[in-house]
C-alpha positions as CSV (number, residue, x, y, z in Angstrom):
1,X,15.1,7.5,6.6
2,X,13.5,10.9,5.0
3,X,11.1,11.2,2.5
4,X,13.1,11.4,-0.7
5,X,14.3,7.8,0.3
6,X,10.8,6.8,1.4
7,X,9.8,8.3,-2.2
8,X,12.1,6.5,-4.0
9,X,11.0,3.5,-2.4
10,X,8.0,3.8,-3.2
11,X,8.8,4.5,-6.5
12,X,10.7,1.3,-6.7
13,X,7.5,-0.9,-6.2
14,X,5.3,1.5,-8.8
15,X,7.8,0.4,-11.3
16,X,7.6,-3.2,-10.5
17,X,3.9,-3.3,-10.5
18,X,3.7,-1.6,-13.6
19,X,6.2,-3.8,-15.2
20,X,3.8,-6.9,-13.9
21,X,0.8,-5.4,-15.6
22,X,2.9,-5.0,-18.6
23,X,3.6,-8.7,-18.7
24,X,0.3,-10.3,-17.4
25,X,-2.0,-9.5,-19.6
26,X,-5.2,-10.5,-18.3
27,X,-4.3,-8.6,-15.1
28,X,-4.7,-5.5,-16.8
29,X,-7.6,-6.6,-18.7
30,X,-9.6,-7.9,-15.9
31,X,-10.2,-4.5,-14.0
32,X,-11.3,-1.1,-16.1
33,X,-10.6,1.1,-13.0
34,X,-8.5,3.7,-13.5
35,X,-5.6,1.6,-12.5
36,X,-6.4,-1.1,-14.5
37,X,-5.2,-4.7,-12.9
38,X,-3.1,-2.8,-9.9
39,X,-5.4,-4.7,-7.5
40,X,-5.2,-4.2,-4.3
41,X,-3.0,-7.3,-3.5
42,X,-0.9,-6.6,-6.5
43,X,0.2,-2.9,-4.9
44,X,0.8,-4.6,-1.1
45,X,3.0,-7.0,-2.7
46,X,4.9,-5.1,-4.8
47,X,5.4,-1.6,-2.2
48,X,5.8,-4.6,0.5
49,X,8.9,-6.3,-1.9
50,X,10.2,-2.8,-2.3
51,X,9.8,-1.9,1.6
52,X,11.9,-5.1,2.7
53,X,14.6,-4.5,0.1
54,X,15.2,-1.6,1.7
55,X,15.5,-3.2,5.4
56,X,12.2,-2.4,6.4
57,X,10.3,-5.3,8.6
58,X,6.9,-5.7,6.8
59,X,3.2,-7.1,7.7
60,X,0.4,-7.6,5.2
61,X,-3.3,-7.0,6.2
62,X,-2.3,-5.5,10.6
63,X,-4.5,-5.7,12.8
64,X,-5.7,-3.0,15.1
65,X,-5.3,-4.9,18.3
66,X,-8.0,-2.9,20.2
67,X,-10.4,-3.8,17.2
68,X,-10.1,-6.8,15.3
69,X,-12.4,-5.5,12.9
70,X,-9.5,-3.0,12.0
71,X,-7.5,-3.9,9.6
72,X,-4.7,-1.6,7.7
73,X,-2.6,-3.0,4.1
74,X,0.5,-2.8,4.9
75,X,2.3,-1.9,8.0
76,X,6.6,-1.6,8.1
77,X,8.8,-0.6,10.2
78,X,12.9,0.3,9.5
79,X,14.9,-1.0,12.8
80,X,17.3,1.4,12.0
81,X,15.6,4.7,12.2
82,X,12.1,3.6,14.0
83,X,10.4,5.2,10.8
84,X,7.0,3.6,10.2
85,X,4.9,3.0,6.8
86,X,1.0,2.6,6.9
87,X,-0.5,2.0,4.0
88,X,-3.9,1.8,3.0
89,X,-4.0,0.5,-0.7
90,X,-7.6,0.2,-1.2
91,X,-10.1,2.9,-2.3
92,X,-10.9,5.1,0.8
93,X,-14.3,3.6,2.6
94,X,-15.5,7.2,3.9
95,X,-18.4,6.3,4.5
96,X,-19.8,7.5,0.7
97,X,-16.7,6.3,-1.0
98,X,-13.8,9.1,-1.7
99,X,-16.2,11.7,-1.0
100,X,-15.5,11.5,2.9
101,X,-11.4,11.6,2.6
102,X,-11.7,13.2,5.8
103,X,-13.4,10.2,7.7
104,X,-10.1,8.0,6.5
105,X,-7.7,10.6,7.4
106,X,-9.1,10.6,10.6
107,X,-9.4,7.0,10.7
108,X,-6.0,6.2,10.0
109,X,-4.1,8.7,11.8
């Protein structure tokens, strides 16, 4: 697995989200973010659908087992190669919102 695959994996569940807001309606309606109705849950489900496609083994909302108060999106793993995928899919929390990208970085490292 290398990152043009992981890319195009992830590309894959962009596509399919978009095409879900394109056809629900009042998904895109109901949020005037800049990402309209690609809620949270919406991108886990649609990067998770992509990620087990492609023969990864996938787990919505992990926990950090030495702090259950830890929790990360999305967390896959491809048998295959041992690469892993974390992903965070909310805003960042930084402490201050995105202005602390540093804090999440750190965070989720």
């Amino acid at each position: 697995m290398n990152l043009v695959d992981l890319e195009r994996i992830i590309r894959q569940g962009a596509a399919s989200l978009a095409e879900s807001i394109h056809v629900y309606g009042p998904s895109s309606a109901s949020n005037s973010g800049p990402f309209g109705g690609a809620h949270e849950a919406n991108m886990t489900l649609h990067l998770g659908r992509s990620l087990l496609n492609a023969g990864f083994l996938a787990h919505a909302e992990a926990r950090d087992l030495g702090r259950r108060d830890r929790r990360t999106e999305l967390l896959a793993v491809h048998p295959p190669t041992g690469a892993l995928v974390i992903a965070e899919l909310a805003g960042l929390d930084g402490h201050g919102g995105t202005g602390d990208a540093l804090y999440d970085r750190a965070r989720l490292a």
